[in-house]
C-alpha positions, 0 to 999 in steps of 0.5 A: 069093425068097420064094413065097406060102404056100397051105395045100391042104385034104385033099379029097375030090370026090364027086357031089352027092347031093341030101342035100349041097343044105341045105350047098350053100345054105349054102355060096352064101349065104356067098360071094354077095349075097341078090340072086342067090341062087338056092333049093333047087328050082333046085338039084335041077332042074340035079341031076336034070337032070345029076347026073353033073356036079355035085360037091361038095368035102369037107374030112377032117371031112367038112364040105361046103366047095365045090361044082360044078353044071355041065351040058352046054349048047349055043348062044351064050348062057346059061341065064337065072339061076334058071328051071327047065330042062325038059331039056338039049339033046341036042346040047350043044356045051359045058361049061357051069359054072353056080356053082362056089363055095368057103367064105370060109374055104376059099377060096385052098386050091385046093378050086374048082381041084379041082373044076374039074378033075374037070368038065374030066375029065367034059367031055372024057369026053363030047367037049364041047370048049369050057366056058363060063360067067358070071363074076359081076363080082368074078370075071372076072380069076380066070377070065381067068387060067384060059384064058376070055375074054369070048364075042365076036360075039354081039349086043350088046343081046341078050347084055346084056339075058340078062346083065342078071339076074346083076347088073352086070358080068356076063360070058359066058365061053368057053374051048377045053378041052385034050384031055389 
């Protein structure tokens, strides 16, 4: 039986400083619609906000090819798309991804799986034992096979109205995180 081939790219993961967020807008601009796109000023609010976990992924030239923003988070619905946050809860229950994006060209070469392994890490490492996030449409089935699945027992129309800003076919997702 013959497997699939994937080429892995040599990677080096790094923190997100804020000289990487011209080539972090770069990189959201190939992988996501204009509609929901967010600016620069959101990206330096989640950084100075967490800069401890957010990352960004370099191939061996050295050219940016995937990044990660996630922070912690609390409570049963998601941050809204683009607003500033003015500080994160002090009592963060989970690991909230908020975009984890890979170049078209990048993509299947295992860069975002090295990014969110290196979140999980820093989630454990502060005790958040359940991660969370909204998959964009196209996206649900990757982070099914990943273990999330789809928050159960909110409101409805309240979940829908905060999901409504992502675009159609928004999901909140969950999942517990394993403690190795």
């Amino acid at each position: 039986m013959l497997g699939r081939r994937v080429a892995v790219m040599t990677l080096q993961i790094e923190l997100m400083r804020l000289h990487d967020l011209d080539q972090v807008l770069d990189v959201q601009a190939d992988v996501y619609d204009t509609d929901i796109l967010e600016d620069r000023h959101f990206y330096q609010n989640r950084l100075d906000l967490s800069p401890e976990s957010c990352w960004v992924a370099r191939d061996r030239d050295g050219q940016l090819q995937g990044y990660l923003v996630s922070y912690p988070w609390a409570g049963l619905l998601p941050p809204s798309l683009g607003d500033t946050l003015e500080e994160l809860p002090s009592l963060a229950d989970q690991w909230f991804i908020h975009d984890c994006a890979v170049r078209r060209h990048g993509q299947g070469r295992g860069i975002a799986g090295a990014l969110l392994r290196t979140g999980r890490q820093y989630a454990r490492q502060r005790g958040l034992r359940r991660g969370s996030l909204v998959s964009l449409g196209p996206s649900v089935d990757y982070w099914l096979k990943r273990g999330y699945q789809p928050v159960q027992g909110m409101e409805p129309a309240v979940l829908e109205n905060k999901l409504r800003q992502y675009g159609q076919q928004a999901r909140f997702m969950h999942c517990l995180l394993p403690l190795d």
